[in-house]
Structure formats: structure tokens, C-alpha cells
C-alpha positions in Angstrom: -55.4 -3.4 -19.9 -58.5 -2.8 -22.3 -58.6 -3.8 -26.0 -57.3 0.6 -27.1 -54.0 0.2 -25.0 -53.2 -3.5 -26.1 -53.6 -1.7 -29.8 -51.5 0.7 -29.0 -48.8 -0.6 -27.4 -48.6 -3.8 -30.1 -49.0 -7.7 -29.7 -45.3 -8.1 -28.7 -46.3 -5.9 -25.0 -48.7 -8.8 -24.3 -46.2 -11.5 -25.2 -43.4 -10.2 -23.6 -45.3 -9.9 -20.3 -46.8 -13.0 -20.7 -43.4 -14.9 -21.3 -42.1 -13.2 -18.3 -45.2 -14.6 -16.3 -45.0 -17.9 -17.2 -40.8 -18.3 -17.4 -39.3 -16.3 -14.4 -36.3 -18.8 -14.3 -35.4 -18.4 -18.0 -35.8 -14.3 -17.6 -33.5 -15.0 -14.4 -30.9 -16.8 -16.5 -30.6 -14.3 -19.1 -30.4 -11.6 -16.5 -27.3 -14.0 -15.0 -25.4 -14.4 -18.4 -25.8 -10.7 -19.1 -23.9 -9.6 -15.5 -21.9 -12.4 -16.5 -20.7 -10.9 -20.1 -20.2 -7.4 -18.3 -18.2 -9.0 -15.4 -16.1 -10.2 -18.1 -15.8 -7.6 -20.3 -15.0 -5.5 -17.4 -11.8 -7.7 -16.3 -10.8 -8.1 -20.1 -10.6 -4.0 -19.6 -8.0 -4.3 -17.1 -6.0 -7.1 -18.5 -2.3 -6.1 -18.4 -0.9 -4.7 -22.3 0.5 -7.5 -24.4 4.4 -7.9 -23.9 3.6 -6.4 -20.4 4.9 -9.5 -18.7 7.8 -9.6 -21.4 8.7 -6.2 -20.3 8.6 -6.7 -16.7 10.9 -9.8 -17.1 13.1 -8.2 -19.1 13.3 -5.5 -16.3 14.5 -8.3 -13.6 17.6 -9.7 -15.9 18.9 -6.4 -16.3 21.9 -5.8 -14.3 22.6 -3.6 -11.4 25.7 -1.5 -11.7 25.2 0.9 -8.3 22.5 1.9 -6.1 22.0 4.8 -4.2 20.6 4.5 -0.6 17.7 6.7 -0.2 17.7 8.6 3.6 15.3 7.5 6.0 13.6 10.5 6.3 12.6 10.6 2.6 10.3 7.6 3.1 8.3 8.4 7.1 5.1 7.6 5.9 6.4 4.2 4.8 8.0 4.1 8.6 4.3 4.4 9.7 2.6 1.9 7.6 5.5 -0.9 8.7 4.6 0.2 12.4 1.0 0.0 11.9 1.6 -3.8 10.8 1.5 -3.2 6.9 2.9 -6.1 4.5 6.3 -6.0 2.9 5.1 -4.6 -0.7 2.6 -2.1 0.8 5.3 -0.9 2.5 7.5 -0.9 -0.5 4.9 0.9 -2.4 4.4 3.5 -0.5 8.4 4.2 -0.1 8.2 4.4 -4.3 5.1 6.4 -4.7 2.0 6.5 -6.9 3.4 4.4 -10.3 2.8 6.6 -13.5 4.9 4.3 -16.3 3.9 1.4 -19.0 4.7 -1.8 -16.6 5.6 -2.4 -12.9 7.1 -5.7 -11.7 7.2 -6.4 -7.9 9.4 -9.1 -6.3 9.5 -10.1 -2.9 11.7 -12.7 -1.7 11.6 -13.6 2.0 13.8 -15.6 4.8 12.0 -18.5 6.3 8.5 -19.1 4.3 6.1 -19.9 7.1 7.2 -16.9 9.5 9.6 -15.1 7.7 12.0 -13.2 9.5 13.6 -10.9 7.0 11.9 -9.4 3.5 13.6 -8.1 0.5 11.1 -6.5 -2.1 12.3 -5.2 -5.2 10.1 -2.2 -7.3 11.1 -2.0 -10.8 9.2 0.5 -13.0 9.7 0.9 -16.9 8.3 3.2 -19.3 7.9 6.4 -17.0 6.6 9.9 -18.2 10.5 11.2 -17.8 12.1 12.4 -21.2 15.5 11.4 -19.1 14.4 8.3 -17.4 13.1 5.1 -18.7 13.1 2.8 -15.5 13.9 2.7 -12.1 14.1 0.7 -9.2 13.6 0.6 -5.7 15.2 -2.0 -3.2 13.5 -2.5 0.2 15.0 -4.6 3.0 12.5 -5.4 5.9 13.1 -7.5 9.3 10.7 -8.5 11.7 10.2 -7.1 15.3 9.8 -8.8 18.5 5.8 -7.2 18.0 5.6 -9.0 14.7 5.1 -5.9 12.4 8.3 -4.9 10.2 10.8 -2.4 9.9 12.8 -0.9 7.3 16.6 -1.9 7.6 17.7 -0.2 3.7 16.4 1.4 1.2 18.4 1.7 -2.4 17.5 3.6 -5.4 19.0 3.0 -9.1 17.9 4.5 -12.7 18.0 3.0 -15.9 18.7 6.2 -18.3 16.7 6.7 -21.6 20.2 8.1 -22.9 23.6 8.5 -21.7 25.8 5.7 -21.4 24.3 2.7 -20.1 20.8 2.0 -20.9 21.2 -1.6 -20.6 21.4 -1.7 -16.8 20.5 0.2 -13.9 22.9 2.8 -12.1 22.7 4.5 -9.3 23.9 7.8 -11.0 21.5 10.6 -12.0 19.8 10.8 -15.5 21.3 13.4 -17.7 
């Protein structure tokens, strides 16, 4: 560079270059804390709500007063992910569907821990984009085949209403 440019472009160009010359590790480290801070910043962006976890809790001490059983037919593609050796909440996710609500709470309580034979997963969702429905829940009972994949044994549905009667527990009655 000739005496014109360094003019031009300032005594800070020089320096800069110069500190980057001499310190690669510190320019290195600063580089590090910055895809740090983002890396962080980016996980605080999908932290859950506050009171999310209240609100999910308070969704599993709710009581049930009914369920509905949903008909196998209504939930094939959930048929095919079991077969094709999916886990007990993938396959409980895709029996309830893309979630569009405030807080989702899954539970999954097995028989035997190390090789469990049967699976119970419970999907309760609250704060759905219904005007009738605040919450509802979906109850999936799973066994094990001889293959080692699972199949669905139940399915139960039940609705906790925004209005109406009871919207201190589920039901298995339609909103109003």
C-alpha cells in the first residue's frame, strides 16, 4: 500500500491489519465468543413462555370426566409410522396433528423401563386458536410386537370447553 492510500483509508486500516497479523489467536477468540453470544441468544429465542410449565402442569391435574375413542381409520398415517419402527410420542404426535395452542405437555409412561412392553402417552394441548375450545387431549396406548416396532391398541379423545359447563376438567363431549 503507498503513502496516498494509507492517507486515505486512516491510521486505524494499518493498525487493525497489523493487530490481526501479529494476534490471530486473540482475533480467533473474539470471533469464538461472538458465535457464542448468537448461539445463546438464539436458544434464549426459543425458551418456552413464562408460566409455560405452570400451565402445562396444571393441564395434567385436571380431571378426566369421559373420553371419546377416536376410530382407527382417522389416525393411518400414525398406523404407518408405528410399522415403520417410530417411537411412542412420534407416533402420538402424528395421531394429534400439527399443535397450533400456547403450551403442549407430553407424557409417556411405559411398562418395563429397559424394554418396555406396553406405552401410554398422553397429549394435552391448552390455549388453542378455537373460540369453543381451550384444551384437549389425546390418549395413546401402544404394545410392542414380536418385530420390536409398536402398535396402536386405543386411542381416546377429550376436550376441555372454553364455556359451557365444565371448564375445570376434560370431557369427552363436544364444545358448544
Amino acid at each position: 500500500m503507498d503513502n496516498a492510500e494509507a492517507r486515505r483509508r486512516g491510521p486505524h486500516h494499518r493498525v487493525r491489519r497489523e493487530v490481526a497479523r501479529r494476534e490471530p489467536r486473540a482475533r480467533r477468540a473474539i470471533l469464538a465468543v461472538g458465535s457464542l453470544a448468537s448461539i445463546v441468544l438464539a436458544m434464549g429465542a426459543f425458551a418456552p413462555p413464562t408460566g409455560a410449565a405452570d400451565a402445562s402442569l396444571a393441564l395434567l391435574q385436571l380431571p378426566v370426566a369421559g373420553t371419546r375413542p377416536v376410530a382407527a381409520e382417522d389416525y393411518r398415517a400414525a398406523q404407518e409410522v408405528a410399522k415403520r419402527g417410530g417411537a411412542p410420542v412420534e407416533i402420538a404426535l402424528s395421531i394429534a396433528g400439527p399443535f397450533q395452542g400456547a403450551a403442549q405437555a407430553i407424557v409417556q409412561v411405559n411398562e418395563g423401563s429397559e424394554a418396555p412392553s406396553a406405552s401410554r402417552v398422553a397429549v394435552l394441548r391448552d390455549g388453542l386458536l378455537d373460540d369453543a375450545v381451550g384444551s384437549e387431549r389425546w390418549d395413546v396406548t401402544l404394545r410392542r410386537t414380536s418385530a420390536g416396532t409398536w402398535a396402536i391398541t386405543e386411542v381416546t379423545r377429550a376436550w376441555r370447553c372454553r364455556r359451557g359447563g365444565a371448564p375445570d376438567r376434560f370431557a369427552a363431549a363436544l364444545c358448544p
